[in-house]
N, C-alpha and C positions, 0 to 999 in steps of 0.2 A: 894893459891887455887883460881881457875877461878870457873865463874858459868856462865848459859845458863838460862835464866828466858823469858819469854812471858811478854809484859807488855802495855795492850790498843789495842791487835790483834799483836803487833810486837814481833820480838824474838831478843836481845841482848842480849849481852856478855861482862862480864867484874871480875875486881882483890876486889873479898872480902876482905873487910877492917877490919869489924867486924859482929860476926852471934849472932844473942841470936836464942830462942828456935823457935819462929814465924817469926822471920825474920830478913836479913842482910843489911848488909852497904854496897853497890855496887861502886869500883871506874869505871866508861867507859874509854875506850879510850881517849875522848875527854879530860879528864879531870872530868868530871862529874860526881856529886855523887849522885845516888837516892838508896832510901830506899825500898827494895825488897821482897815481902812478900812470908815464904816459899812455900806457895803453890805453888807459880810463877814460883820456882825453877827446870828447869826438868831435869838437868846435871849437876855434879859436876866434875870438873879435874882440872889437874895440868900440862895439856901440850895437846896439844900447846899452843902458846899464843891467847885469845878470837878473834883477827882479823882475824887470819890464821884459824880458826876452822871455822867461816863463812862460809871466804871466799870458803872452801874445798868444804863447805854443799850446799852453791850455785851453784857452780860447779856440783855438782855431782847429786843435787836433778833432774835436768831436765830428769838424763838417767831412772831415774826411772820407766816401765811401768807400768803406774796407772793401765790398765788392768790386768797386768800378779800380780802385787800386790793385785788388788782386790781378783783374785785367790787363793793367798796364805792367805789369811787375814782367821784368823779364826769368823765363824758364832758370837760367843760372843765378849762384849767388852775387848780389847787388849790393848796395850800402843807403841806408836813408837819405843822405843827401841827394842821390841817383832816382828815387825813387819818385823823389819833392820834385825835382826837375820835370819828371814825365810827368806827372800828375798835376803840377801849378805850370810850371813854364820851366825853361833852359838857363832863366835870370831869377830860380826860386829865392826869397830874401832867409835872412837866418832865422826868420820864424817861423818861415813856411819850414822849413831844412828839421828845425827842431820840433815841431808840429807832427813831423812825418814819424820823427825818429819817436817821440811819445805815443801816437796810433800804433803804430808799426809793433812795439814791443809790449803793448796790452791787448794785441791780438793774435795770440798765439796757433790757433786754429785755422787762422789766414798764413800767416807768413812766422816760419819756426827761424830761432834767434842761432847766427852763423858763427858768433863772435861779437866784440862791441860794433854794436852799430852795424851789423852783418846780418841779413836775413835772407832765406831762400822761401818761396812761397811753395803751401803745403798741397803736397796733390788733389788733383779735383776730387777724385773719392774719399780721399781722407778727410777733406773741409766740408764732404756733406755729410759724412759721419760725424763730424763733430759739432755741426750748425745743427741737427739734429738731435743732439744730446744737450745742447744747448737750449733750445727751442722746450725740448721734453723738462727739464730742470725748470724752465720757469712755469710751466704747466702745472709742474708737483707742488711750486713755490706758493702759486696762484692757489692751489686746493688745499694746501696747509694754511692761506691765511683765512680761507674761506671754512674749512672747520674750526678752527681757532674761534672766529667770530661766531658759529654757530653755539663751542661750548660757551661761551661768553657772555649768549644770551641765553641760558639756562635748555640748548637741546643738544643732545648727543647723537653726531653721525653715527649711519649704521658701522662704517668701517671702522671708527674706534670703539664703537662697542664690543664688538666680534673681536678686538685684540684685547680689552679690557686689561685681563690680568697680565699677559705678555706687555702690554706697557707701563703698568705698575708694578711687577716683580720680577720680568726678565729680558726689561727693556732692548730693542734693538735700536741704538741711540740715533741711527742714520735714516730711521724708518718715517714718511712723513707722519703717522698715526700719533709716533712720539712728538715729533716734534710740534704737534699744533698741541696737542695738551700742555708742550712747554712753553710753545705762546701765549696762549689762552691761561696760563696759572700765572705766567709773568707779568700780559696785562692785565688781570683780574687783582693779581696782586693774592691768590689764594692758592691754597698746597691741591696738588693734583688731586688727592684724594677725596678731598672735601670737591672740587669743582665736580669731579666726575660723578660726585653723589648731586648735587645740584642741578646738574644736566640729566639726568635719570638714567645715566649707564648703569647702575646698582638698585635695579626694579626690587630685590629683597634680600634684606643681611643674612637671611640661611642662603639662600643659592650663591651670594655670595663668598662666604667662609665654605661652600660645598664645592664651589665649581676652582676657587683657588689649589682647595686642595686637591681636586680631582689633577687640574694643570700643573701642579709639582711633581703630583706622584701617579698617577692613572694619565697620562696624556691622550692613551686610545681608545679611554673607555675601561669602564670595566668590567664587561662581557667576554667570557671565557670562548675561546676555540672550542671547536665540537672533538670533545675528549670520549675515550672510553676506560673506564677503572679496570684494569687487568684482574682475570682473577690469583685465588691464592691457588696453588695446585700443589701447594707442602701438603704431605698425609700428616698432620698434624693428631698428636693423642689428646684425647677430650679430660677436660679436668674434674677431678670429683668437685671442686670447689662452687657454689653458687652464689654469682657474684652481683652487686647492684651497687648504682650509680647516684651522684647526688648531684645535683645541676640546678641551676636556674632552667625557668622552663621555656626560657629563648632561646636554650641551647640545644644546637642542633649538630654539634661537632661534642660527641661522646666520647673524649677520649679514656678515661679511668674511670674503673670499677669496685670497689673492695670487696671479698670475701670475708670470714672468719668462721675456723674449722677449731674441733676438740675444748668447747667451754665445758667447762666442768671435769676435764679430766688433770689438771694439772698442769699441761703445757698446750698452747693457743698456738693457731699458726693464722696469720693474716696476712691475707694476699693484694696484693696491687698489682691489677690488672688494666693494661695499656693496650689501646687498640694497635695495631701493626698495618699500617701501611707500607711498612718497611719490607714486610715479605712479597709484597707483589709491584710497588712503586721501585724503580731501579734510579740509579745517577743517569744524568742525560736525559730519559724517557722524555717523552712530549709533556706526560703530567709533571713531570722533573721539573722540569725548565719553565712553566707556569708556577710551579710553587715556588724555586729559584729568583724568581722575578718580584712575587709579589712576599716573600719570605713569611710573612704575619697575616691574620685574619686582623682587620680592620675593625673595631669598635665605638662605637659613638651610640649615645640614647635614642633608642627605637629602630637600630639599623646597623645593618655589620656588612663588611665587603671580606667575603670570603677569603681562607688563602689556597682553597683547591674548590672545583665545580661543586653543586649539590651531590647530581649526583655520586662522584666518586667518594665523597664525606657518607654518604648512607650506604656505601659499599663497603664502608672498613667500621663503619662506628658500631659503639658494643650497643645494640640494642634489645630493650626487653624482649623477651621468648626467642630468642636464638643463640646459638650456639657460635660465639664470635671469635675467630684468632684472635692473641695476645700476647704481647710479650708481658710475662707474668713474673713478678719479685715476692717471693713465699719469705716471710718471715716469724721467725720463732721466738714466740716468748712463753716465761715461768709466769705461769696466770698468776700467782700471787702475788710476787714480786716484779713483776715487767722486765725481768733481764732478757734483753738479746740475745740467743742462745745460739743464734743460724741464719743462715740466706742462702735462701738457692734462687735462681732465675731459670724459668723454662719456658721455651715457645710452645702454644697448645690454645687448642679452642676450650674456650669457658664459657659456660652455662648462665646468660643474663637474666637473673631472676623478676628485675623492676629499676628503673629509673623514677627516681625520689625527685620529685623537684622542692630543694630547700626554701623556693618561697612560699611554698601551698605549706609547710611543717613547720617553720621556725614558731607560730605561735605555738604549737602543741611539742612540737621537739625540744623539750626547756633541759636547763640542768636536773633539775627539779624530778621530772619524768625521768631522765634517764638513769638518777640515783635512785629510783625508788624501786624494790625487785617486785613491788606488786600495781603497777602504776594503772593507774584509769583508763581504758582508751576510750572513752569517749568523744569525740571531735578529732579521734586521730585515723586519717585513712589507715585500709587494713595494711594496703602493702608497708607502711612502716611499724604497725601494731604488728605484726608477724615476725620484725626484727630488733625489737624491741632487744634484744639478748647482747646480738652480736652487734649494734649501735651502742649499748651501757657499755660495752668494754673498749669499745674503739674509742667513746669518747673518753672514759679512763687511761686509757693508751695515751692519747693523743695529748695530754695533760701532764701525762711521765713525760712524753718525747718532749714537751718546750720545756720544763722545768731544769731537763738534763741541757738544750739547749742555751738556755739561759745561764745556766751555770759555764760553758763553755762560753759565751759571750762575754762573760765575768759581769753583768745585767740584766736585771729584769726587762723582757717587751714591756713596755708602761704605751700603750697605746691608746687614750681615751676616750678620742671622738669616734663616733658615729659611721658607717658608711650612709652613702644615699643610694636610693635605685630612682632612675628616669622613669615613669611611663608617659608614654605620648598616647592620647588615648583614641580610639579609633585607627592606629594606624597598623598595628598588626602586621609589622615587620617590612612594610614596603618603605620606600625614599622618603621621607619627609619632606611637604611642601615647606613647612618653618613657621605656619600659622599654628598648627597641631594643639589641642589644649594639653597643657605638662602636670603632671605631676610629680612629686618630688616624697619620697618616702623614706623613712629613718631606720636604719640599722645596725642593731652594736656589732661594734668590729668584737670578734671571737665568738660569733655566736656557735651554738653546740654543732651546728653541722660544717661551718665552716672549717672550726676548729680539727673536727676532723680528716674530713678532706686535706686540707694545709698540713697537717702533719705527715699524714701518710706522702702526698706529693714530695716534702719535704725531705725524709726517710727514703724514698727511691729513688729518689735527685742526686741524693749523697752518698746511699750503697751502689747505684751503680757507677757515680763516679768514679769515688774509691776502687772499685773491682776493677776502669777498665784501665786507671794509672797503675794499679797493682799490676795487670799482664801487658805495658805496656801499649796497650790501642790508644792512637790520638782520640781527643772528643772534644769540643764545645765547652770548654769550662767556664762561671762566674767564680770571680772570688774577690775577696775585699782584704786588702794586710791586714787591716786594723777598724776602731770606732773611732780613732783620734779625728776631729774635725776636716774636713775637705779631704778628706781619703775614700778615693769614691769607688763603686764598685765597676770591674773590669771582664772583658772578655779574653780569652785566650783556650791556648791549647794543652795547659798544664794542670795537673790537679792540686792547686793552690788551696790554701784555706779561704774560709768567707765568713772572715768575724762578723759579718752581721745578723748573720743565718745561726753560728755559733756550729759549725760543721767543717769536716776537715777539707771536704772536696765537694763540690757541686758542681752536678751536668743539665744543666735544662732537659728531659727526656720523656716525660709524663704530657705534652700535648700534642704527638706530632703532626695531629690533623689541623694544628691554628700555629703552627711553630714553624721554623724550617729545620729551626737549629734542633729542636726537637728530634724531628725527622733524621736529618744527621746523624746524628746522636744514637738513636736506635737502629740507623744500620750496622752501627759501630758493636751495638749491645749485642746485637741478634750474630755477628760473625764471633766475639766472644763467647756467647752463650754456645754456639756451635764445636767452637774449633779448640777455646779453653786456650791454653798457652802458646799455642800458634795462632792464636787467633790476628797478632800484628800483621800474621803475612796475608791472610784471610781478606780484612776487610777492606771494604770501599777506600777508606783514604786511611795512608800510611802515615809514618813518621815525618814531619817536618813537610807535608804535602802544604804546597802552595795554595790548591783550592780551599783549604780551611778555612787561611787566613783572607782569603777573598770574600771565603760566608759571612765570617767575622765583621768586617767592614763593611761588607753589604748591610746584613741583618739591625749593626746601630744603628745606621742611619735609617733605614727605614723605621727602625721598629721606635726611637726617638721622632719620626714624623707621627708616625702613627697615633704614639700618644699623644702627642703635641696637641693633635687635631680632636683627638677625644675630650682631652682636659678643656681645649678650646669648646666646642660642643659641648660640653656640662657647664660652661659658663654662660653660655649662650643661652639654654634653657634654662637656666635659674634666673637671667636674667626676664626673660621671657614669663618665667613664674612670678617674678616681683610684678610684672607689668599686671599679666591678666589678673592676680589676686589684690591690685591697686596698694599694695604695701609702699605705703611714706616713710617706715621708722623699719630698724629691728633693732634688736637687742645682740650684744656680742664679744668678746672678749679681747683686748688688746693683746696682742704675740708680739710685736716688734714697732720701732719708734712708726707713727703716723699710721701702721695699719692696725686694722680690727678684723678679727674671724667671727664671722656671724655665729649663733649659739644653736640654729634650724638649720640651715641652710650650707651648702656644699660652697660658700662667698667669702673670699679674703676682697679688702675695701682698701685705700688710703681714705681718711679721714682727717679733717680739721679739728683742732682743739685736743688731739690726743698727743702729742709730742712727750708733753712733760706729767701723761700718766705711767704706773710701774705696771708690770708685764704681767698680764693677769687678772686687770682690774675689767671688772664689768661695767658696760656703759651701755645709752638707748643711743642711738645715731639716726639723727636726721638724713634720708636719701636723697642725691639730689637727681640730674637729669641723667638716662640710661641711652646710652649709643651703644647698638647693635653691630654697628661695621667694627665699631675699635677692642667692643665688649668693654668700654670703661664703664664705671659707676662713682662717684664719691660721694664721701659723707660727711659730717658734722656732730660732732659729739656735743650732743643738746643735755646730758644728763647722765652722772655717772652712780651708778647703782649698786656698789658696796661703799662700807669703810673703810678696809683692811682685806683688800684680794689677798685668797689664797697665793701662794707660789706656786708656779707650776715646774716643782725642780720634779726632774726625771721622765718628765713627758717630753720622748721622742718628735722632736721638731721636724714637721716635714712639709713644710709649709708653700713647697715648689708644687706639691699634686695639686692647688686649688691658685695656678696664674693670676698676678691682679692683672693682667691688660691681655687680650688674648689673640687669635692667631695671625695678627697683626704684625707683632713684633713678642716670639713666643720660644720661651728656652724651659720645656719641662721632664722630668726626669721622674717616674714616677714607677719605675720598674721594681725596687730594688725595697722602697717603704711598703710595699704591699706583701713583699716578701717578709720583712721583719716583723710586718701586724701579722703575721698568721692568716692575712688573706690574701692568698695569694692568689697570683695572675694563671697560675694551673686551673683557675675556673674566672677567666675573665667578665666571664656576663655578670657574675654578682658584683 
């Protein structure tokens, strides 16, 4: 005797060995014995044999019309052999019987499954809603093979263009957009990225690397709501101090100013003066919650995305010939000697005397000039020939302030290379198309006015930290334990030290018009400055406040996109630079096995032929082809150009600021080296 059983959704057939009352010994075809529980059982015969009975029922299940069946089916529940009978005849045979029972239970939309062998047919409205969704399914089916084949022969539908990057970075895997690019790469046999570059969904690598980033972090754009900057309405007392600013001259967020008051008498006092948006911007406010969002001004060569409106950036920024709020850090030293004598912080408008921009000076602002007490000004505008005084001693200052640092790091800064500045020329601060011609210009890290700037920021970074852990106010702290290797620097809400800085406590608080944490920060300063030892009860966010640690985890993550997309962007354009200036070769320095740091250029490379040179050594490197989407480059060390390379023992290795592969697949950290070169992100446009 043969039997017909269900077993895990399948239907087999095989030669009963033995039955008890619940259940038999089934031999299969195969040879195989499984143990078959009677329920399972929906057939029992002696002919044909189980393969031929199948095979019959396969056969013949497809003629079946589920429709004209549904018709016959009666309202209550039935059984397939009930079924075969109304549908073939009253003498249905055991193929027609199991014919039924295989249609019957691969269509579930028609007739829903009762038990084995048991179906009730599915209500009329229900079977048209599902013949409908069925119908629709194969419509989608039908238009995913039909783009598939469109990317396949090198064109791109409009509708996966318009997903683009949502299908390469935040794919919705059930979406058919996706899934014909997974056809289409499957049969192509090529990686999504490349076909969709093939099919010309990637019209140009800037809009590319612009519009990705936009889809990460800007999803709705990044045009500001129609905002109005509050005014300040503190009577604020005016400062004798007259104070001036040093910037790049793309910089349009002023936030720090210096003074220096009493040269010549003994004791110096030099002020760092912070613009205050903090006295009219509040927690929550509507500009709140836009700066909240967007926590950082955005950077990248020839173009910046704000982190508050223009306007309200020219309603708090210290600009020349006006009388600007600030929260002001006066500090006292013995002009001889540079001892620390004092610190006071006061809120007060201060007298902006001129905004220096350090690219129009650095050639005439030299060490040189500023050591010399009778200096030439020839070629030097007047507005910094007029401070020629209070510059010599700030940059003497500022030369105390690292030395004493570095002594607290238990290290010298050995910082060697060069900065670059981007200009895109013709573009004059609007969006970059990506064609833009670049150039690329060199400048020593520590130059005299950076050097300055960086210290003073540095100096009110760490007194006011110190003062606001001193009376207890939470703040925004960085801090690093140590220099031991992979000890990396940290955010929190404690005033930890930050051996890298070589400082006991550091607050980010000197930008708070491009910062948020900044901002923060300075409401923190401004209720201290006010209230002094009460001031915990005072301010905006108290002890162990939850929304700190929110800013906290906000601010990395973006403020780690942010760079990402810059360092991405400066590779872009140097890449862009190699092109238009047709450079085959450069010249460059091996840092680590297989790469090279180029000796011009802002370019780490992997290289062939460099494995088994030592760290240091100078080589000419042949360039090979330059991809724009991937930002890859490699090279070929065709010639290596010393004997006996220098070592570079004590050159701070910071070789994450310069990505070899870029915002592709991109992990860059570049907050924290900028800090330790003395150029710091307190003036992010240089």
């Amino acid at each position: 005797m043969f039997v017909l059983f269900e077993e895990a959704g399948k239907f087999q057939a095989g030669r009963v060995l033995a039955e008890a009352e619940s259940s038999a010994q089934v031999e299969l075809d195969s040879g195989k014995r499984v143990k078959v529980k009677a329920a399972n059982i929906l057939l029992k015969f002696d002919k044909p044999s189980p393969a031929e009975l199948l095979r019959e029922a396969q056969a013949l299940a497809p003629t079946i019309e589920l429709e004209l069946a549904w018709e016959f089916a009666p309202e209550d529940e039935f059984g397939f052999a009930d079924l075969a009978r109304d549908y073939f005849s009253d003498k249905a045979s055991l193929a027609q019987q199991a014919a039924a029972l295989l249609r019957l239970f691969e269509a579930p939309h028609y007739f829903r499954r009762a038990g084995k062998g048991r179906f009730k047919k599915a209500p009329a409205e229900i079977l048209q809603q599902a013949l409908a969704g069925i119908e629709k399914k194969k419509q989608v089916q039908a238009q995913i093979e039909a783009w598939a084949a469109e990317l396949a022969a090198g064109s791109c539908p409009p509708a996966i263009r318009d997903q683009l990057f949502k299908i390469l970075f935040k794919p919705d895997k059930n979406a058919p957009e996706y899934k014909a690019v997974v056809e289409a790469s499957r049969n192509t046999h090529t990686a999504p990225l490349e076909l969709l570059q093939k099919s010309g969904a990637i019209a140009s690598p800037y809009q590319f690397h612009w519009k990705r980033f936009l889809f990460d972090n800007f999803p709705k754009g990044t045009a500001f709501p129609p905002l109005q900057a509050p005014q300040i309405h503190d009577e604020l007392p005016l400062a004798d101090a007259r104070a001036f600013s040093i910037d790049d001259s793309a910089t349009t967020e002023i936030d720090d100013a210096l003074s220096v008051q009493g040269l010549g008498s003994g004791t110096v006092t030099v002020g760092i003066h912070i613009a205050a948006p903090g006295l009219a911007l509040q927690p929550a406010s509507p500009i709140d919650q836009v700066a909240r969002r967007r926590l950082s001004t955005v950077y990248m060569p020839g173009y910046k995305i704000t982190m508050l409106p223009d306007d309200v950036v020219q309603a708090y920024t210290l600009q020349e010939g006006r009388d600007c709020p600030a929260i002001s850090l006066y500090a006292t030293f013995d002009e001889a000697t540079l001892v620390l004598k004092d610190t006071q912080t006061r809120v007060e408008r201060v007298p902006i005397i001129a905004n220096l921009r350090h690219d129009q000076l650095d050639a005439a602002v030299t060490e040189e000039w500023l050591q010399d007490p009778a200096p030439a000004m020839a070629g030097v505008p007047d507005a910094a020939a007029a401070l020629h005084a209070p510059l010599a001693f700030l940059h003497r200052l500022a030369r105390q302030l690292k030395s004493l640092r570095e002594v607290a790091r238990g290290k010298p800064e050995t910082f060697n290379r060069p900065d670059y500045n981007f200009r895109l020329v013709g573009n004059d601060g609007a969006e970059p198309a990506g064609e833009e011609q670049v150039q690329i210009t060199v400048r020593r890290r520590g130059a005299p006015l950076d050097l300055i700037v960086a210290e003073a920021m540095i100096l009110a970074n760490s007194t006011w930290g110190s003062w606001l852990g001193e009376l207890g106010v939470p703040a925004i702290y960085r801090s690093q334990a140590s220099l031991a290797p992979g000890v990396k620097v940290r955010m929190g809400t404690k005033a930890l030290p930050h051996a890298g800085i070589g400082v006991k406590s550091y607050a980010w608080s000197t930008s708070p018009l491009r910062r948020y944490t900044d901002l923060v920060n300075q409401w923190q300063i401004i209720a201290a400055a006010r209230h002094g030892r009460t001031a915990a009860l005072a301010a905006p966010f108290k002890p162990k406040d939850a929304e700190l640690f929110s800013i906290i985890s906000g601010f990395d993550a973006a403020y780690s996109a942010y760079n990402g997309h810059q360092a991405g962007m400066e590779r872009f354009w140097t890449l862009k630079y190699i092109e238009q200036q047709g450079l085959a070769e450069l010249v460059g320095t091996v840092f680590r096995e297989g790469l090279v740091r180029a000796d011009d250029l802002p370019l780490v490379l992997p290289v062939l032929g460099g494995a088994d040179l030592p760290r240091g050594a100078r080589v000419r490197v042949k360039l090979g082809a330059i991809d724009l989407i991937t930002l890859d480059v490699n090279g070929t060390v065709i010639e290596r150009l010393d004997v006996a390379p220098a070592p570079l023992e004590g050159e701070e290795e910071d070789a994450e600021d310069e990505p070899v592969a870029g915002p592709i697949a991109i992990a860059v950290d570049v907050n924290d080296t900028e800090e330790t070169a003395a150029v710091t992100s307190e003036n992010p446009a240089s």
